[in-house]
N, C-alpha and C positions, 0 to 999 in steps of 0.2 A: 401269468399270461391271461390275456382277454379278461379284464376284473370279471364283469358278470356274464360272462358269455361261455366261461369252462364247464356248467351244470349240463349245456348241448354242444359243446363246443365239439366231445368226441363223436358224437352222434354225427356234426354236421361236418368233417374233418376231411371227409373227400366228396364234399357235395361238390363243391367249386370244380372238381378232375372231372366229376361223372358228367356233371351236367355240359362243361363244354368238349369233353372228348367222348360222346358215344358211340360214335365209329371207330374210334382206336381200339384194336386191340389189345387186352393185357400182354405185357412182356415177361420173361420167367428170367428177366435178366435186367441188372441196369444200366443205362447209357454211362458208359466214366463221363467225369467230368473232362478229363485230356482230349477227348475225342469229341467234345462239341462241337459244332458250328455258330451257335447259338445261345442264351441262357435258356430257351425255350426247346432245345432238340434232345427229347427225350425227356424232359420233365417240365412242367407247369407252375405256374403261379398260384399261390393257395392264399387267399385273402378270408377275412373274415365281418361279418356284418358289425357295422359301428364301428369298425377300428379305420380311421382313416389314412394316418400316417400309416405305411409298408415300410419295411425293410429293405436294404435296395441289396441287388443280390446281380453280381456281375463278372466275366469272365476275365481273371488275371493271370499275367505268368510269375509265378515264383520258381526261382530256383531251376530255370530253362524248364520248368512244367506247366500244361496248364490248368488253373483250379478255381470255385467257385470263392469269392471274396463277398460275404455278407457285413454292411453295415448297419446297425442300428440304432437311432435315437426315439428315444420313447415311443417308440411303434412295435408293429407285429405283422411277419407275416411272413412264409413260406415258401419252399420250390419242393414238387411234390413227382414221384411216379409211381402210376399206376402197373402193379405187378398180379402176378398168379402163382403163387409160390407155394408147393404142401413142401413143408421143413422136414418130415421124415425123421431119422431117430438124431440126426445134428443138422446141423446150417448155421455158420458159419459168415458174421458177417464183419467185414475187415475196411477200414480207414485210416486216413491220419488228417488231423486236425491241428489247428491254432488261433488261437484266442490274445486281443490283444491285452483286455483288463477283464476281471471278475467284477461282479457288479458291489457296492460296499452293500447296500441294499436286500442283495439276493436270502431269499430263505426257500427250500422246499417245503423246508414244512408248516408255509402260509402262504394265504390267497394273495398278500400283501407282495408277499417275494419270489410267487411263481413267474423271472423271471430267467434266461440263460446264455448267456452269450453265445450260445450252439449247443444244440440239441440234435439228437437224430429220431424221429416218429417212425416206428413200424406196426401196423394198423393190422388187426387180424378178423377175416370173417364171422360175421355174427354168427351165432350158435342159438337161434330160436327156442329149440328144444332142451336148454338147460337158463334159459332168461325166465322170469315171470310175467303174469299177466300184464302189468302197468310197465312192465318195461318194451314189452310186445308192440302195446297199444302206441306208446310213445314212438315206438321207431317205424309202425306204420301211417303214422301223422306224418313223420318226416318225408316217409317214402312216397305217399300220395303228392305230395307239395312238389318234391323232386326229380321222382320217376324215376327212383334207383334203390337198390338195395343200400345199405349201408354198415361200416364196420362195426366190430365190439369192442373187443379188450386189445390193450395198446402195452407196447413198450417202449419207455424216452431214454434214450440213452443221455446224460448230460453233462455237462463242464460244471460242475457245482461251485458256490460259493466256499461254503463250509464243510458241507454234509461228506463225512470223511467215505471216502473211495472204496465204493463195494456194497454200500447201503445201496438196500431195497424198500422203497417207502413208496403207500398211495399218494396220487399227485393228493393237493390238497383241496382240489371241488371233488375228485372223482374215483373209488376205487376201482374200478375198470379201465383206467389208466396207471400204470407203474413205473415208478422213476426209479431208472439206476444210474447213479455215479461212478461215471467210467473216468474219469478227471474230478479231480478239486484243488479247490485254493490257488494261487497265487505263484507255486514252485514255477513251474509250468511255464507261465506266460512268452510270450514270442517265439516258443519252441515248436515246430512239429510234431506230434504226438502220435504215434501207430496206435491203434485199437482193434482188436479182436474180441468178440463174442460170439459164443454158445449160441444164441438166439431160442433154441430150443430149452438147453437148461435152463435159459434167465427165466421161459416162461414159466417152465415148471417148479422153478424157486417162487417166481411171482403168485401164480395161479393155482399154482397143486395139481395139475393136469397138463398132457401135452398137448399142444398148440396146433390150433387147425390152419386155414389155408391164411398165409398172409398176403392183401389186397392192397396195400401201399407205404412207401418208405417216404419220408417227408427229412428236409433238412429245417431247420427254422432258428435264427439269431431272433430274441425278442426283449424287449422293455417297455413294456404298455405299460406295468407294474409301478416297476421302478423311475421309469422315465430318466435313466440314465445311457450310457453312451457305451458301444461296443463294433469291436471290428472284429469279424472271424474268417479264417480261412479252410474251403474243405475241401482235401484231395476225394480221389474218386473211392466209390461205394462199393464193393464187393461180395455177392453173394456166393460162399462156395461151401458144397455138402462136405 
């Protein structure tokens, strides 16, 4: 995803939410997708500098339900909500998804193939007081530019290629981002998929530590990478302790 823009990529991840929602308040909850009005009610566009081609991301009904339909062709780009969430000793967060191909392409473990037909990004407050100096300095460069705080350590949930179901791996620009394979390969395809996670144990599988306030959940179909072709479907998000 984004070839050279992942080194800030998580830095910059909810610049696009802050800067044009700063009268919104955080939600401790997320809009379903059934209950939109909108692609925009309750969640935002999350685009990234240099990527021109977006994903097009639109309200369909499957199966007399209604849910978000992401298509992608060699682009990238996001629907994002802004949350306030302390996880506590579980949380719990529940989906179901569908993916129409796996990319032939796809690798997590290269810059080459960080691509995913669906992914889900849960973005968690920075933690100052255990980052080091250059890493400080860097994220109040951003902040000055932006006029916002900004997240730390992430967890992607994704539809892998290959990488077999239950791997924990650093994406590949950033370890403060962690890929978990909730889906792989090819079984799968055109089927609805339920997903449940931990969110609290993945962090603490991922990070060694349990997980401070989480600041936003991102859905994102992408191929900037790859530059191949993908269609996903995703029922509504559920946060529950």
């Amino acid at each position: 995803m984004a070839r050279n823009l992942y080194p800030v990529w998580a830095a910059l991840l909810l610049v696009g939410l802050f800067s044009s929602s700063l009268a919104h308040a955080q939600s401790t909850t997320l809009k379903p997708f059934s209950a939109m009005s909108s692609i925009t009610d309750g969640w935002e566009p999350l685009n990234f500098p240099n990527i021109e081609q977006h994903t097009r991301y639109e309200l369909v009904t499957e199966d007399g339900q209604q849910v978000v339909k992401a298509t992608t062709d060699g682009g990238a780009s996001g629907l994002i909500a802004r949350v306030s969430v302390k996880p506590g000793d579980s949380l719990i967060l529940k989906w179901r998804w569908k993916v129409s191909n796996v990319f032939d392409k796809g690798n997590a473990r290269s810059k080459s193939g960080d691509d995913y037909p669906a992914r889900i990004y849960v973005a968690f407050k920075f933690q100052p007081e255990k980052a080091g100096f250059f890493e400080r300095a860097k994220r109040k460069t951003v902040e000055v530019l932006f006029g916002e705080s900004l997240p730390g350590n992430a967890l992607n949930y994704i539809w892998a290629n290959s990488l077999p179901e239950g791997t924990v791996i650093a994406n590949a620009y950033t370890d403060k981002t962690m890929m978990v394979a909730v889906n792989s390969g090819r079984e799968q395809i055109g089927d609805w998929v339920t997903v449940q996670r931990d969110i609290v144990a993945d962090y603490r599988q991922a990070f060694g530590e349990a997980p401070p306030p989480i600041v936003g959940v991102a859905i994102m179909s992408d191929s900037d990478n790859t530059s191949e072709q993908a269609t996903a479907w995703y029922g509504d998000l559920q946060l529950e302790p």
